[in-house]
KOLKOLNU-705014 format. One line per field, with one value per residue (C-alpha): residue number from 1; x, y, z. Coordinates in steps of 0.2 Angstrom, whole numbers. Example, Ala and Ser with C-alpha at 12.3 -4.5 7.8 and 13.67 -1.06 7.14 Angstrom:
seq = (1|2) $
px = (62|68) $
py = (-22|-5) $
pz = (39|36) $
***
This chain:
seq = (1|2|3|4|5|6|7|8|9|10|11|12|13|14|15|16|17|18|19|20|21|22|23|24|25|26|27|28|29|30|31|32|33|34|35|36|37|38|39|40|41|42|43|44|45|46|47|48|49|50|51|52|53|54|55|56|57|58|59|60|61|62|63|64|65|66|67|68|69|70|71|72|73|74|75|76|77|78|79|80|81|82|83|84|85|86|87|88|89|90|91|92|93|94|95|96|97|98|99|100|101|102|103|104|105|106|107|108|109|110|111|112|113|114|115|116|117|118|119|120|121|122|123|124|125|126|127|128|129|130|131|132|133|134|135|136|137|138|139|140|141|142|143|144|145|146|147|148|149|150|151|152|153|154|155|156|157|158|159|160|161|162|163|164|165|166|167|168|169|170|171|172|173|174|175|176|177|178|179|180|181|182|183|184|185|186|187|188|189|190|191|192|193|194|195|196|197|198|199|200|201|202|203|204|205|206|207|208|209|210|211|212|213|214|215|216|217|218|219|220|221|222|223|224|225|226|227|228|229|230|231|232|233|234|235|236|237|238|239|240|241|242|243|244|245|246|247|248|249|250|251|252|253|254|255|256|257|258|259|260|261|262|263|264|265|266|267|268|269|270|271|272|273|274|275|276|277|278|279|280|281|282|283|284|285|286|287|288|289|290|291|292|293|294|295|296|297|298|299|300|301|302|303|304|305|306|307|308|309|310|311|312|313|314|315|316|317|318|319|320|321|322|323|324|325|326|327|328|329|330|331|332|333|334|335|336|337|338|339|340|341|342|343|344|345|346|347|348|349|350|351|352|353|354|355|356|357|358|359|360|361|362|363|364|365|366|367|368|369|370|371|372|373|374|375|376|377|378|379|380|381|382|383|384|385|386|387|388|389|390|391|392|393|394|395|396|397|398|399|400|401|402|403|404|405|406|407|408|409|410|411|412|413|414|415|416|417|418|419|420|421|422|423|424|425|426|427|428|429|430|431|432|433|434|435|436|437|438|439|440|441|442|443|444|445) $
px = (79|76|65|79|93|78|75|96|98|86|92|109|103|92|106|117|101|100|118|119|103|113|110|125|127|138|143|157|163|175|182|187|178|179|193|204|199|194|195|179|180|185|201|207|200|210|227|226|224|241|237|221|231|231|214|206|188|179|187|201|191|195|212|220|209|219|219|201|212|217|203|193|177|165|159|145|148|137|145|142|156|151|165|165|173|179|187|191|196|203|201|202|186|175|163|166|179|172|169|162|155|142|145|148|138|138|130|140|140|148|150|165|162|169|161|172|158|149|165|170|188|195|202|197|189|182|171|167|158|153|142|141|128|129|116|116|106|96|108|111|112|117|129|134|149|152|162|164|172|175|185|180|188|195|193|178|165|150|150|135|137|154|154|168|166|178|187|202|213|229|240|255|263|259|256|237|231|215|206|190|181|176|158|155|138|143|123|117|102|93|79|70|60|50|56|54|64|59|63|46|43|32|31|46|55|66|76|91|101|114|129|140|157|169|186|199|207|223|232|246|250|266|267|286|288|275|283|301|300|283|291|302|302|314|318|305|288|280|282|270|270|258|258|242|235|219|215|208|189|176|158|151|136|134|117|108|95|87|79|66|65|48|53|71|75|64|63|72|79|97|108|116|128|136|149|156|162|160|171|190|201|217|228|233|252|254|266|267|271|269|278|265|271|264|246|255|261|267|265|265|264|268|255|259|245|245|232|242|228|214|221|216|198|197|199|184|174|164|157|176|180|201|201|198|210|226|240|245|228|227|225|239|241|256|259|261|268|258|266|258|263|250|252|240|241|230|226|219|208|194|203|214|219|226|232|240|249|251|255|246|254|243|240|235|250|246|238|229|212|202|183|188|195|201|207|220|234|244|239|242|231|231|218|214|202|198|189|181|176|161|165|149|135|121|113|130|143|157|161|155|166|163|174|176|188|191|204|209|215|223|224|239|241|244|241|230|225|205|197|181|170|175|195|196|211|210|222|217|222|217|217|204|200|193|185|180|170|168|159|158|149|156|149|157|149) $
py = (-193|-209|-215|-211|-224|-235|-235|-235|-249|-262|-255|-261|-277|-283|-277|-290|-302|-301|-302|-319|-323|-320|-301|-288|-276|-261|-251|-232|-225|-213|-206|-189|-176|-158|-155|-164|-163|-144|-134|-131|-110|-100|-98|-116|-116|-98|-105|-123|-128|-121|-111|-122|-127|-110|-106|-97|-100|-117|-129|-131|-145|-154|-148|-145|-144|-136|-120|-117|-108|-95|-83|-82|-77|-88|-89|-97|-96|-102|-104|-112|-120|-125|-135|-137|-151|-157|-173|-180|-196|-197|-210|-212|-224|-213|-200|-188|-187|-179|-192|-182|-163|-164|-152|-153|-139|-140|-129|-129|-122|-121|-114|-112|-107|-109|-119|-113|-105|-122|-125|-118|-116|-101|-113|-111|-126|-123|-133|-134|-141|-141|-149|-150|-155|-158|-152|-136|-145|-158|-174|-182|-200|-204|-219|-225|-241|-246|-254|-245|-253|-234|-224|-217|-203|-208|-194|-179|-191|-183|-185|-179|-178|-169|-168|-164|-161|-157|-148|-137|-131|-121|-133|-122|-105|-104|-123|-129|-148|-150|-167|-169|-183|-186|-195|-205|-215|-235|-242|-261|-265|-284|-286|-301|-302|-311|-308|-309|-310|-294|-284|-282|-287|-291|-298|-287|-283|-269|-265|-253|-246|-233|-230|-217|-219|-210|-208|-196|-179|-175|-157|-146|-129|-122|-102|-101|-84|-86|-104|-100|-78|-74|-60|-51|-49|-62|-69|-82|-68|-71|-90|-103|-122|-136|-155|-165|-184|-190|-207|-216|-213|-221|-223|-240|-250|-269|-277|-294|-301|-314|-316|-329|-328|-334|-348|-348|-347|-356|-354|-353|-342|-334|-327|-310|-302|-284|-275|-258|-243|-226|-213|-214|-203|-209|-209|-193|-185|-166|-153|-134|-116|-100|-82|-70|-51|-35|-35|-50|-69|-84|-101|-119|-137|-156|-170|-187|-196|-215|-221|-238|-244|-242|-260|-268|-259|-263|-282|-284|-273|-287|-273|-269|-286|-286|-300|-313|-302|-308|-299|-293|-285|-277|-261|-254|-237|-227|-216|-199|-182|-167|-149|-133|-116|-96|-80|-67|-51|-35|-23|-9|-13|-19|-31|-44|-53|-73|-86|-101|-115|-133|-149|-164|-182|-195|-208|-219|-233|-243|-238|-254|-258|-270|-269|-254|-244|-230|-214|-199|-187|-178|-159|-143|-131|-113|-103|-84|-76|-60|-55|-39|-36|-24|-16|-3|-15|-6|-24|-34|-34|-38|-37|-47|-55|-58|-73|-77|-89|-98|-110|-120|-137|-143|-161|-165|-177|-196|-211|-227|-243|-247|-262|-265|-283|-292|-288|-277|-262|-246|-234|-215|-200|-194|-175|-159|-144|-139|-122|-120|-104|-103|-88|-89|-76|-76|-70|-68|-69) $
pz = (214|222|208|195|205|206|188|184|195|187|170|176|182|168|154|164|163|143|140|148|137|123|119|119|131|127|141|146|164|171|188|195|206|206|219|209|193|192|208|222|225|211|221|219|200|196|203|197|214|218|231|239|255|259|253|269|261|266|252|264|273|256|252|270|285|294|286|292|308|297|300|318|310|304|286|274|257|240|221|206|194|176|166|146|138|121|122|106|97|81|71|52|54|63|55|70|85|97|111|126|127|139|154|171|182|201|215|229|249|263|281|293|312|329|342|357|363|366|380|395|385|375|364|347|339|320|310|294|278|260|249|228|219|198|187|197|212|204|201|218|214|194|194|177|175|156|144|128|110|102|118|136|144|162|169|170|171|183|202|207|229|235|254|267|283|296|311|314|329|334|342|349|340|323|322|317|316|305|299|290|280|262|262|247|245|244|238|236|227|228|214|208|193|180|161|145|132|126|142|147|167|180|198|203|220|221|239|236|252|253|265|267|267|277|270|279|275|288|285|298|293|301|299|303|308|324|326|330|332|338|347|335|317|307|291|291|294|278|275|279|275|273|272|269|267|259|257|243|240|228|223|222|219|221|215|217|206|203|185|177|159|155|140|144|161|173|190|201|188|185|197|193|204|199|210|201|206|195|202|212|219|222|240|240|249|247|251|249|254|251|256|259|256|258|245|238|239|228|234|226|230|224|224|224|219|220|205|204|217|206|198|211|214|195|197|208|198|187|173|170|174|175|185|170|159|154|161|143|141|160|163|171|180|187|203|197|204|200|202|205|206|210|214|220|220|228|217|228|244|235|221|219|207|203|195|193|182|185|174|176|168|164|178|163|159|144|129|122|135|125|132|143|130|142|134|146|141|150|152|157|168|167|180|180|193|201|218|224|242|244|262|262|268|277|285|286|303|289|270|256|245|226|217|199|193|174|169|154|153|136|132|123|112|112|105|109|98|102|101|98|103|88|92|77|81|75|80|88|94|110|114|121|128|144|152|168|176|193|206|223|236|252|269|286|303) $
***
């Protein structure tokens, strides 16, 4: 792992070096993760995320922390999630349209458990985590920041480490607080080098650090009924609301070189200096609820997601270099509301069944990136899934629980003028299709 950011950190470097010698460099990026761009546990990927605020599995330390209250016992749970895309282009110049089909195929776990037995207090206090890894376990650290002069999909690129980790309590009658953190890696690389024009080096120095960066989750979940009738049946048994915050998060790297060019550059040599980031999730406000019945429940939830800060992470970014754009040609992107809406029904004691619906618009403002060439549609996400708990474990204090979820995402269509290096338009059609699988196995303690 380390030797392959090694090697893509001097590949970034040294293509920066030979396009100030006077070569090209043609470059393509994208942002998203999977809790906001698919779904972590089959749950949140079957019900389009609708009902992931009051998913009792441990994905709520991403999509409301709080919720980790909802069961006393303790749990540790491993899945995988495997998304296909087709993202196309259309464009009556192009001998294919199909800009992206390479998968996305994550290994994830995670673990809930309550660590009121490490105080003298009754109080509960729970903990918990999870971790996702692409490439089913064996991309950690791929970064990739481009330009592109034929189209790049803004979202679904790769984002090889998901981690949240955090805590939940009950505060007073039906009232649970919860906060936890994204960790994102935040890497600087310092190389100098000797070159020659034809890329080949010697007398190289190579120092690359990582940091994590912490970036906070905040959830409270209100179940009504114990809030304001613990004591007595009412009208509001049943209902349960929940409001969460996340803060913007990104991946970054930063590198500092210094390159001699043996014949063109002498020493001291050129000074490069690249600061980029690959991945964003936007600030992040949401609100939902749910009634649950008797084998049964419907919820939803609204997400406002404010993607109209990426312009300015954009402008200090020197690949994707908006800070020298004119505001005519600046790319330009729009808070947008995202609703969601799930049910889930028991089937008998050992199934249950789910799904969801949500639409998402494009966060993606103007149409015309030159350079950038950014490509995003609105879509809408259906989710299907299914769960069976096997009760008749001869080792096990408690059941296991078996999760599958799909969903489908369809692309629809829009149009974008691309420019290529030369300024030459062309214009093109952006659409797709998405499917995603996903299986869990859950384990209580």
């Amino acid at each position: 792992m380390v030797s392959t950011s090694r090697f893509s950190l001097r590949a970034i470097t040294l293509a920066v070096a030979a396009a100030s010698a006077g070569f090209s460099l043609n470059a393509s990026a994208s942002m998203g993760n999977i809790g906001t761009t698919y779904g972590v546990m089959p749950v949140d990927v079957a019900t389009a995320q609708s009902l992931s605020m009051f998913n009792e599995q441990v994905s709520a330390t991403y999509y409301n922390p709080s919720y980790l209250t909802s069961d006393e016992r303790g749990e540790l749970t491993g899945g995988i999630l495997h998304a296909e895309q087709e993202l196309r282009s259309s464009r009556s110049d192009a001998d294919g349209d199909i800009i992206s089909d390479s998968p996305s195929q994550h290994v994830l776990i995670g673990m809930k458990t309550n660590l009121a037995s490490l105080t003298r207090f009754d109080h509960p206090i729970y903990l918990g985590f999870i971790a996702g890894v692409e490439k089913y376990g064996k991309e950690m650290l791929a970064f990739s920041s481009e330009t592109s002069e034929t189209g790049q999909y803004l979202q679904y690129g790769k984002e090889p480490l998901f981690l949240n980790i955090g805590g939940a309590t009950p505060l007073w009658r039906g009232i649970s607080g919860g906060f936890s953190v994204r960790v994102t890696l935040e890497a600087a690389a310092q190389l100098d080098a000797v070159s020659t024009l034809g890329g080949e080096t010697s007398r190289e120095r190579l120092a690359v650090n990582a940091e994590p960066s912490l970036k906070s989750i905040l959830g409270t979940t209100i179940k009504w009924g114990d809030t304001f009738c613990p004591d007595s049946d009412c009208f509001l048994d049943g209902w349960e609301s929940a409001v969460t915050y996340r803060t913007k998060s990104s991946a970054s790297t930063s590198v500092d070189s210094n390159i001699i060019v043996t014949q063109t550059i002498p020493d001291p040599g050129l000074s490069l200096a690249v600061a980029t980031i690959d991945s964003f999730q936007p600030e992040t406000f949401a609100i939902g609820t749910q009634y649950k019945g008797d084998g049964w429940r419907i919820g939803g939830s609204i997400e406002q997601q404010n993607w109209s800060e990426l312009e300015d992470e954009f402008a200090g970014d020197t690949i994707k270099d908006q800070e020298n754009v004119s505001a005519a040609n600046r790319i330009r992107f729009d808070d947008i509301l995202v609703p969601r809406i799930g049910a889930e029904y028991q089937l008998s004691r050992h199934f249950a069944v789910r799904g969801g619906l949500a639409y998402e618009e494009s966060p993606l403002k103007t149409t015309r990136n030159p350079e950038l060439n950014y490509l995003d549609t609105d879509k809408i996400v259906a989710g299907l899934g299914i769960s069976a708990t096997y009760e008749r474990t001869r080792v096990l204090a408690y059941p296991v629980r078996l999760d599958i979820g799909y969903q489908y995402q369809q692309l629809q269509d829009r149009d974008f003028t691309i420019v290529d290096y030369d300024g030459n338009e062309q214009q093109a059609t952006a659409d797709g299709d998405v499917h995603v699988i996903s299986g869990s196995i859950t384990l209580k303690f």
